[in-house]
N, C-alpha and C positions, 0 to 999 in steps of 0.2 A: 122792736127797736126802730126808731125813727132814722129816716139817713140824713145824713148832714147837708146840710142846706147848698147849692152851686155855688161855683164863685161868680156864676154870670147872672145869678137873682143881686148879690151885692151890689156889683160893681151897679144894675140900673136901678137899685133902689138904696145906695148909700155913698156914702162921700169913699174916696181908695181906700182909706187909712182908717184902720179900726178905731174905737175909741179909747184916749189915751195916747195914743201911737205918733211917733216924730219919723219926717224920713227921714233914711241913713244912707248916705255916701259910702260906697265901699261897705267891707262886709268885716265888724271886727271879730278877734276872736275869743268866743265865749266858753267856755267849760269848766268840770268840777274835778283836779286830779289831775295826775300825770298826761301825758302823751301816750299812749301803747307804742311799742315797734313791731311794723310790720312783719310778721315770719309767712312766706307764702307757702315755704312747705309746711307748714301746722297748720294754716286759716281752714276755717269750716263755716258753713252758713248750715244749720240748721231747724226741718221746721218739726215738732214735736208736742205732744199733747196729746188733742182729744181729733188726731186726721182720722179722715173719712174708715182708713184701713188699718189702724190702730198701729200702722208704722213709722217709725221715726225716717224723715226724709233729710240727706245731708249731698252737701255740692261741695267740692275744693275750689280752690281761687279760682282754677284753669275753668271747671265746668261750669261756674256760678259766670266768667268772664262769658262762655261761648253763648248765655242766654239771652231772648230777644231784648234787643236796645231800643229804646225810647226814647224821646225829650217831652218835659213839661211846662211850658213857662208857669212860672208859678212867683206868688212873694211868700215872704218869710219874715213871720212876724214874732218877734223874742219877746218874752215876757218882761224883760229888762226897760220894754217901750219904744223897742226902734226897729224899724219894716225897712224890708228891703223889697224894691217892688219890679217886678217883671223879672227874676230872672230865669234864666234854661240851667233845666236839672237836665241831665242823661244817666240812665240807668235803667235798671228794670222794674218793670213796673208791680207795684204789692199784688194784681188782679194778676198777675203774670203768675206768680210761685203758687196762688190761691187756686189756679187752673192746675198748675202740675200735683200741688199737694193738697189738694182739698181737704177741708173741716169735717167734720163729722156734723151731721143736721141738726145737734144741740148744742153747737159753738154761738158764743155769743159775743164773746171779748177776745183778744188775743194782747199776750206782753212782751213787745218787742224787747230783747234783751243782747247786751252790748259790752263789752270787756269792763274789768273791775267789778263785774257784776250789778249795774248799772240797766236800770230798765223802765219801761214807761207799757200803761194800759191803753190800753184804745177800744174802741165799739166796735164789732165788725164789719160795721156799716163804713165808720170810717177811715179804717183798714183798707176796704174792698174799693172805694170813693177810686174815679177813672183818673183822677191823679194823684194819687199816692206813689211815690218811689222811691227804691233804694238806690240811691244815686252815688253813683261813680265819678261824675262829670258837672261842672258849671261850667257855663259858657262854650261849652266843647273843649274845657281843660279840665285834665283829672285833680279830682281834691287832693288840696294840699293835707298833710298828716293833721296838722292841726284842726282844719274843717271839717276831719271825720276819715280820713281815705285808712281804709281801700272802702267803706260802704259808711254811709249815712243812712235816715231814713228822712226823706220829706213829706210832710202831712201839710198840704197848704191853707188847710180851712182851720188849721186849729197851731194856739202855739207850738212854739218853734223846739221847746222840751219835749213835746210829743212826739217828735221825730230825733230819735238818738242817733248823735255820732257814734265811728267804730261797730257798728251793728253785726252780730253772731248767729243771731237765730231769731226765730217766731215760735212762740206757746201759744195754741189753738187753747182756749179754757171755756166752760161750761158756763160759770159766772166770773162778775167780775170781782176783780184783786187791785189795790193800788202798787203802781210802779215806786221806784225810787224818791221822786218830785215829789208825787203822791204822798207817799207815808208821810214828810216832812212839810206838807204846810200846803202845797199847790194843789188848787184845783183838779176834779179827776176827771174833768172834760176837758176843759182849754179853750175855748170857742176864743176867739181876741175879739168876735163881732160882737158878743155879749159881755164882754170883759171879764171873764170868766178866771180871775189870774187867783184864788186864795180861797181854802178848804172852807175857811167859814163864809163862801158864797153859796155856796152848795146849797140845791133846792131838794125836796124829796126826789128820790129817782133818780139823782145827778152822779150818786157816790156806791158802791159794793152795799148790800145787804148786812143789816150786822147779825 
């Protein structure tokens, strides 16, 4: 697996703004479906699959809260073609829960999965990326329900789909699977530097084996 390329090769060898991309004032609000309501005594985050110990690893609101906090400034770029640029995520970081629950050495993908059953694939490469995070926090305020709270996922090098609001759990997998986006038409990378937005872009290698 190749890891995903830094944000700070872009930023000295490309213009801010992916191509295609407008900036956006403010942050509107994008999703498929309801709102969930938060229950804190039910919430569970956990991570499941192919870990290191063939154990399923789960956290309650309370212990997933008491975990090391982070900030990333990061932009977020939606498929939709509007970037949001610099902002601070707070939360914990993907490499964070990868240290507590590690994969087993033939994981390669994992499918972050998120209420209504809603989910997105990613590489493990950029999964494990030093700023991946499940954020609780923009700007050092906690998300609103809508933006995703009590957990999002931000993936900053890759659309903004990639990274599910409402986040539940992680599936360590062997090969890869298309998420939610995925099965219905979207790319099963997402790059926005390569404009990566629609299934029929897809090169050898880019998509699940059939």
């Amino acid at each position: 697996m190749g890891q995903p390329e830094s944000r700070e090769h872009h930023e000295s060898a490309q213009p801010e703004l992916p191509p295609g991309q407008r900036l956006q004032r403010g942050w509107p609000v994008t999703h498929y479906g309801p709102v969930p309501k938060f229950k804190p005594d039910r919430w569970e985050f956990r991570v499941f699959g192919a870990t290191a110990d063939g154990d399923k690893h789960c956290w309650n609101h309370e212990e997933f809260s008491a975990l090391p906090f982070a900030t990333v400034e990061a932009d977020l770029h939606c498929v939709t073609k509007f970037s949001m640029l610099r902002a601070e995520w707070g939360g914990v970081l993907a490499r964070t829960i990868v240290e507590l629950a590690p994969p087993a050495p033939s994981v390669t993908h994992v499918m972050v999965w998120a209420e209504y059953g809603f989910s997105a694939n990613l590489r493990l490469a950029d999964f494990t990326s030093d700023r991946t995070v499940f954020a609780t926090h923009k700007g050092g305020e906690l998300l609103t329900a809508e933006h995703g709270f009590p957990l999002r996922l931000v993936v900053p090098h890759l659309y903004a789909w990639k990274g599910p609001k409402w986040v539940r759990g992680v599936e360590y997998m062997t090969a890869d699977r298309r998420g939610f986006w995925e099965e219905r038409g979207y790319h099963n990378v997402g790059d926005p530097w390569r404009e990566q937005r629609y299934s029929y872009q897809e090169e050898p290698g880019d998509g699940p084996e059939l």
